[in-house]
N, C-alpha and C positions, 0 to 999 in steps of 0.2 A: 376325179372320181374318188370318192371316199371309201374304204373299204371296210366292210365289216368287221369289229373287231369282238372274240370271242375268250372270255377269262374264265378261266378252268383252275377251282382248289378246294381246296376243305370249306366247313359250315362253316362261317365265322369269321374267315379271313378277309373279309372288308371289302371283296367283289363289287358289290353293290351300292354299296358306298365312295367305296374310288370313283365310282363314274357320276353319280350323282355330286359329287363336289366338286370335280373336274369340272362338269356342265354349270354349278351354280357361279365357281370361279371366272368362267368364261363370259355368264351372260347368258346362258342357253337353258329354255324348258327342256324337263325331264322327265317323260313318263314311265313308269315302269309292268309290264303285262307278265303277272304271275303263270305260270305254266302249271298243270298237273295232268295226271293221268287221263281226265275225263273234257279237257280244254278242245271247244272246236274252232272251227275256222273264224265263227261267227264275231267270239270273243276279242278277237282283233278288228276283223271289217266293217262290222254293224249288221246291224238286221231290220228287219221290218217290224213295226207296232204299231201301237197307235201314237196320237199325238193328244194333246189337253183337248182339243174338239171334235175324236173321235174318227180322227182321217186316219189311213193308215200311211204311214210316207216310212222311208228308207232311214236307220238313227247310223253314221258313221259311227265306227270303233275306233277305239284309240291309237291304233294304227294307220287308218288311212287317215284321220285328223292330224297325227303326227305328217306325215308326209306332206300332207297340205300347207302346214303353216312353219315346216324348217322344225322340229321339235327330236330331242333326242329320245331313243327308244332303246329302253332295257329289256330284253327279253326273259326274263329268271327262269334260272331250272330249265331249258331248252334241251335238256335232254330226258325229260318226264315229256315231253310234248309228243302227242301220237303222230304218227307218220302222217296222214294225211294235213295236216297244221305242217309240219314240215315241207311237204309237196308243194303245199299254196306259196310258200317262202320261197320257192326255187329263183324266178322271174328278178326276185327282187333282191339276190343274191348275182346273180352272175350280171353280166357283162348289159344287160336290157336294164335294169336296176329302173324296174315298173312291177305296180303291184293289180292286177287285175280283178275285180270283184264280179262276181257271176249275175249278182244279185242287179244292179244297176247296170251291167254291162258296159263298165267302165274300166280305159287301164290307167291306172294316175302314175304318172313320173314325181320322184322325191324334190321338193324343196332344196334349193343350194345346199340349206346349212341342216337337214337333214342327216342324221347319224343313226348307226343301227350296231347297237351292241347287244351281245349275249352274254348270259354264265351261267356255269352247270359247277356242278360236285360231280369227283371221277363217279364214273361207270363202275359199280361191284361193289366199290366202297359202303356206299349208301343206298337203300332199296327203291328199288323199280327204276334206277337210272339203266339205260341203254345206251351202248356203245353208238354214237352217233358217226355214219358210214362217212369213212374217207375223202369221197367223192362232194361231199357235204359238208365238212370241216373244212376242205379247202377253200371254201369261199371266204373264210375266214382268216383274219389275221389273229391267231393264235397264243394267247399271253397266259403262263402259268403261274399264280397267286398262291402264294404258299404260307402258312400261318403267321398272323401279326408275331413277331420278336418277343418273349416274354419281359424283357428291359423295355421294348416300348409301350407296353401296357399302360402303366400309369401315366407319362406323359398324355395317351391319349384322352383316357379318363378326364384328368386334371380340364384337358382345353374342353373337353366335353359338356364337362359340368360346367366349368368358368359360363362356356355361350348359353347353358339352360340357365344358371342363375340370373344372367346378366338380361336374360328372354326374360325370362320368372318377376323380376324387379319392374321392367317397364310395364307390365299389367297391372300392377299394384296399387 
């Protein structure tokens, strides 16, 4: 059982990045689902549309796509994300680690190599973050990210630019 793992620090500190690289390093797709004030449930599960010949069928979200095929999921800002987005998360936080979709009436269990990480910026520091309840971070394994080193700055830079350059040249 894999456990949620949830990284908490200031704008900037490479949250996002850490996991992202970690997953490319490994082998593993990585998707990431931007959170904000107004995010519903749908924006993870899918919804219903149409299709190019006008049928209406069910479009998976990148969530339960991830689930499906082993894929790693960033959740960003998860604590901009309204309660009810959190609610739906519950299932698939604890111990049943199943995400259930109303819409199809389906519950899908995660893929082996399925991963489910979050990151937020503290609560207060930054506007309209909320304190996300106790009971809810515990599902989480907990990692505090704290500002890149100003000495490692340029090192990163450097290898930054080195991989766009060396990107930049093969197009050319």
């Amino acid at each position: 059982h894999k456990s949620p793992i949830l990284l908490q620090g200031p704008t900037s500190a490479g949250k996002t990045s850490l996991i992202k690289h970690i997953a490319s390093a490994t082998g593993y797709k990585c998707i990431r689902i931007n959170n904000h004030a107004n995010t519903d449930v749908q924006e993870y599960t899918g919804t219903y549309s149409t299709d190019k010949h006008g049928n209406i069928r069910f479009h998976e979200g990148p969530l339960v796509q991830a689930l499906r095929m082993g894929y790693w999921v960033i959740l960003d800002e998860l604590n901009l994300a309204p309660s009810d987005v959190l609610e739906a998360l519950n299932r698939l936080l604890d111990d049943n680690r199943e995400l259930y979709v109303p819409e199809i009436n389906e519950t899908i269990k995660p893929h082996a190599n399925f991963m489910l990480f979050a990151t937020q910026n503290p609560a207060g520091a930054y506007g309209g973050r909320k304190t996300l309840s106790r009971a809810f971070r515990n599902r989480f394994i907990e990692i505090y990210v704290d500002d890149i080193p100003e000495q490692e700055l340029p090192t990163i830079l450097e290898k930054s630019c080195f991989r766009f350059f060396r990107f930049f040249r093969f197009f050319r």
